[in-house]
Structures are given as structure tokens and as C-alpha cells.
SEVO-18334 format. One record per residue (C-alpha): chain; y, z, x; residue in one letter; residue number from 1. Coordinates in nm, 2 decimals. Layout:
<rs>
R  chain       Y       Z       X  resn  resi
R      A       Y       Z       X     a   NUM
...
</rs>
This chain:
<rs>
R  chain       Y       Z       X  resn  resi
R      A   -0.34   -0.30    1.83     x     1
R      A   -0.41    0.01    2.05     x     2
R      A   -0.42    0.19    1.70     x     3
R      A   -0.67    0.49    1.67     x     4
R      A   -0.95    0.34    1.45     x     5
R      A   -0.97    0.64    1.28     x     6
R      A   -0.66    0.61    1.07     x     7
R      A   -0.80    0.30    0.92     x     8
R      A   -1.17    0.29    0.92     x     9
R      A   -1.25    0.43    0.57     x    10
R      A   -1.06    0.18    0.40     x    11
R      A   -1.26   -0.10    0.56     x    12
R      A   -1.49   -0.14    0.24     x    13
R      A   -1.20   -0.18    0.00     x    14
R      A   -1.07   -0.47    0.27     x    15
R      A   -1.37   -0.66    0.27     x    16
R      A   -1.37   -0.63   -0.18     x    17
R      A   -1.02   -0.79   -0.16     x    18
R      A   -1.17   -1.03    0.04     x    19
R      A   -1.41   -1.22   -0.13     x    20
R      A   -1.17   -1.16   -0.45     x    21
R      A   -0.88   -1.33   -0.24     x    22
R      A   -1.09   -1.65   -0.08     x    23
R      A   -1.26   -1.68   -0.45     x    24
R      A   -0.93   -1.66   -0.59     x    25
R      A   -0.79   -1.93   -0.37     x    26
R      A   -1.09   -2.12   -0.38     x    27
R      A   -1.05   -2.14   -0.78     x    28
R      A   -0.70   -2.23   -0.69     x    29
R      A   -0.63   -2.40   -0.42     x    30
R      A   -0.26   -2.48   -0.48     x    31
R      A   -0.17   -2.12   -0.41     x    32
R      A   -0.23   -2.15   -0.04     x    33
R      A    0.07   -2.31    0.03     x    34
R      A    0.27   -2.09   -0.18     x    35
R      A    0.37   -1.73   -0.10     x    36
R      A    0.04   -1.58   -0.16     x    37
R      A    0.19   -1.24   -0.19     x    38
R      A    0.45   -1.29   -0.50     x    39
R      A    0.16   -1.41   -0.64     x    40
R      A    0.03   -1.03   -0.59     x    41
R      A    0.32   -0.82   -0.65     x    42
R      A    0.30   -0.98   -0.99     x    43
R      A    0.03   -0.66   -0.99     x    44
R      A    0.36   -0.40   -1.00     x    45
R      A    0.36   -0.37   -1.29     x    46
R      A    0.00   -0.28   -1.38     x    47
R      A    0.06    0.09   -1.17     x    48
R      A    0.14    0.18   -1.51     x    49
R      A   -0.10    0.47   -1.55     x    50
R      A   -0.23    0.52   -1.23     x    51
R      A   -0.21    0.75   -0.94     x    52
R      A   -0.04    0.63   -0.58     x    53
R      A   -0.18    0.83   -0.34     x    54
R      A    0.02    0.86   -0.03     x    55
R      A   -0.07    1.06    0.30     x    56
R      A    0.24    1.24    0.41     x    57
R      A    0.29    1.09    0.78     x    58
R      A    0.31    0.74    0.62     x    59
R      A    0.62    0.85    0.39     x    60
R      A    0.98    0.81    0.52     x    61
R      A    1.06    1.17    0.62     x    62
R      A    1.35    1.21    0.35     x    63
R      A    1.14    1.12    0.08     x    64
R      A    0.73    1.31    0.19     x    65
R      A    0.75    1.51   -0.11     x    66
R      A    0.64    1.41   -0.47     x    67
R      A    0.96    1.60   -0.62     x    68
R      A    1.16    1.38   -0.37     x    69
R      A    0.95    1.04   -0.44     x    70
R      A    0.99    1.15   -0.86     x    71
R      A    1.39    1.13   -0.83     x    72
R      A    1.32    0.76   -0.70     x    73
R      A    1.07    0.66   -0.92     x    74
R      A    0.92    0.77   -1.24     x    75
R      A    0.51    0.71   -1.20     x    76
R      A    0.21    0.94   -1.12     x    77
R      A    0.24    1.00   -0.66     x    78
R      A    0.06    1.28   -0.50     x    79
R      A    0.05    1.37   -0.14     x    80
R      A   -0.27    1.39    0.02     x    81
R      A   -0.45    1.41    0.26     x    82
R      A   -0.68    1.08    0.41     x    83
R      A   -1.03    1.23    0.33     x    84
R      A   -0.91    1.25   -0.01     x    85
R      A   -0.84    0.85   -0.02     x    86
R      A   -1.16    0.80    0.16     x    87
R      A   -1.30    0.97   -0.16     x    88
R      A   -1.16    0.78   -0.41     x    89
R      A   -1.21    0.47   -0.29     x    90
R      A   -1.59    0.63   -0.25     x    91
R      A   -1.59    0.70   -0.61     x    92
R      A   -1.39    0.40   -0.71     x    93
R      A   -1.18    0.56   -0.91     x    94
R      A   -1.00    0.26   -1.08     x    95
R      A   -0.67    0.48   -1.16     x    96
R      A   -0.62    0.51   -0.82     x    97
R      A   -0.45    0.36   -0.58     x    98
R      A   -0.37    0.47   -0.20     x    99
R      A   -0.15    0.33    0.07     x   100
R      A   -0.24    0.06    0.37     x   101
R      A    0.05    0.07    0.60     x   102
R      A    0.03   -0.10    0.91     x   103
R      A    0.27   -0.04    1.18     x   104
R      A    0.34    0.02    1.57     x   105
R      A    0.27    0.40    1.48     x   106
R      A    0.48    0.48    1.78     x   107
R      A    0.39    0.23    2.00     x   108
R      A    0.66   -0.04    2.05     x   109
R      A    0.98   -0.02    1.89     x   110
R      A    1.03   -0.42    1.78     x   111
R      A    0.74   -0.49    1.50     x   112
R      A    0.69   -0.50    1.16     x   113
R      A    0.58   -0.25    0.93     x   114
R      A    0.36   -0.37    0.69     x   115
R      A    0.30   -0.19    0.33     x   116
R      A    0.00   -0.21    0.09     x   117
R      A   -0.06   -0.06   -0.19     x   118
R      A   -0.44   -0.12   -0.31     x   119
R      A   -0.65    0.01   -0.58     x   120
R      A   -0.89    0.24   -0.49     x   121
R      A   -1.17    0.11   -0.72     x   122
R      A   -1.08   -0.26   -0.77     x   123
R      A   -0.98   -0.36   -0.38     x   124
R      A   -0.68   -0.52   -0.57     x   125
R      A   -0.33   -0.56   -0.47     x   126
R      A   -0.05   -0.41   -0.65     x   127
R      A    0.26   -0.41   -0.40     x   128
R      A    0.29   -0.58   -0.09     x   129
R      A    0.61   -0.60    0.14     x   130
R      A    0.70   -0.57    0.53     x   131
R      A    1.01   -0.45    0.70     x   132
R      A    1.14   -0.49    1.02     x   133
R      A    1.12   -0.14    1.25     x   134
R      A    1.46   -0.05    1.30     x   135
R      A    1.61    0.31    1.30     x   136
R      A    1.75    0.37    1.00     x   137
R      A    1.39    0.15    0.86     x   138
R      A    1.09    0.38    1.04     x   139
R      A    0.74    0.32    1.04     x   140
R      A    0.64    0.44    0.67     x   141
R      A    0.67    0.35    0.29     x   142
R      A    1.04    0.35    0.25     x   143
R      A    1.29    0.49   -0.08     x   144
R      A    1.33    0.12   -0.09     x   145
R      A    0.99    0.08   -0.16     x   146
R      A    0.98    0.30   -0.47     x   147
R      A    1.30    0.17   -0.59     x   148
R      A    1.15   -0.16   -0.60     x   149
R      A    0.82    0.01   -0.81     x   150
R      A    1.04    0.16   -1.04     x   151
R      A    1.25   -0.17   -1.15     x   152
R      A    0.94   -0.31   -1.22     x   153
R      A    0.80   -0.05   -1.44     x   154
</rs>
């Protein structure tokens, strides 16, 4: 809400993919609606294994927006980019990559969520899922918790 469309827009295409593949999943399996859907999809961690995560830098926690700093946390292929470089992948859909959907206040009111997505570029599917609480010492961005939890999946 009151979120400049821009900062989402491009990935819009990729949203609507894990769409149908979400209601056809459920609809093949209807018993998963009244379970935690998203366990169900962080089941994905572990195929990362060989891809890219592609990260634009104002969506990183500030003591970790660097790919030497993200590589002490955890071990797999990051870069930092910028978001017409996501908007091309997922253009190309490049299946070894996989970008980034946060969604938070960005700024705007200090008691939300923060919301974290990692989805594949070329296959609209979930890999990693989770939401935090915006506090101070938890900002609006993919946090060093985050990749620790990547990497004990791995």
C-alpha cells in the first residue's frame, strides 16, 4: 500500500506463473489448504543448489549488501544487482536464476511485517519463503538470518 509500483511491476508475470501453478497445485491436492502452505514451499531450499540469488542491494540488511559479506553467511552463488537486471532474467527465463520479492512498509509505517520471497526467475517457483516482524534491530530487507537459514539447508 502506497508503494511506488515501480519497484514491483516487472515481476508481475512471474506472479501470475506461480499462480496458476499454486491453485493447480492445490486443486490436485486439496488437503494442503488447511496446512501451512508455505512449509510445503520451503521444502524448495534445498533445490538453490546451483543457482544464482540475485539480490538488489536496498533490499539487503545494511551489514550484510555485499556478496563477500553474504559468502561468510552462506556458501551459494548471490550477486548484487541492479532491478533491470532481474527484470531481464525473468525476461529470459533463465531457470538458474532466482531474484528476491520482499514486501515491506519500505519506510512507511514502523509496525508491519516484512515479507521475503525468493522465486525463480524462469519457473515462477518458490524456493524460500518467511516474514519478520519490523523491529529495529530486524529492518525492512532480507536479513543474515535469512541466509543462515539457506545455508543449513544446503
Amino acid at each position: 500500500y502506497n508503494v511506488d509500483e515501480d519497484s514491483y511491476t516487472y515481476k508481475l508475470g512471474t506472479f501470475i506463473r506461480f499462480l496458476q501453478n499454486h491453485v493447480k497445485l492445490i486443486t490436485e491436492n486439496p488437503n494442503m489448504i488447511s496446512q501451512n502452505i508455505y512449509k510445503h514451499y520451503n521444502e524448495n531450499i534445498a533445490d538453490l543448489k546451483g543457482k544464482t540469488i540475485y539480490f538488489v542491494e536496498d533490499e539487503l540488511e545494511k551489514s550484510i549488501s555485499s556478496e563477500a559479506k553474504i559468502k561468510q553467511i552462506y556458501p551459494g552463488k548471490v550477486k548484487i544487482v541492479e532491478k533491470e537486471d532481474i527484470k531481464k532474467l525473468i525476461m529470459s527465463g533463465d531457470e538458474n536464476a532466482v531474484f528476491l520479492h520482499k514486501v515491506g512498509p519500505e519506510g512507511k509505517n514502523l509496525n508491519a511485517r516484512v515479507y521475503k520471497i525468493l522465486v525463480g526467475a524462469g519457473d515462477s517457483q518458490f524456493y524460500y519463503f518467511d516474514y519478520h516482524k519490523l523491529t529495529g534491530k530486524s529492518p525492512d530487507a532480507f536479513l543474515s538470518k535469512d541466509f543462515q537459514k539457506l545455508a543449513k539447508a544446503k
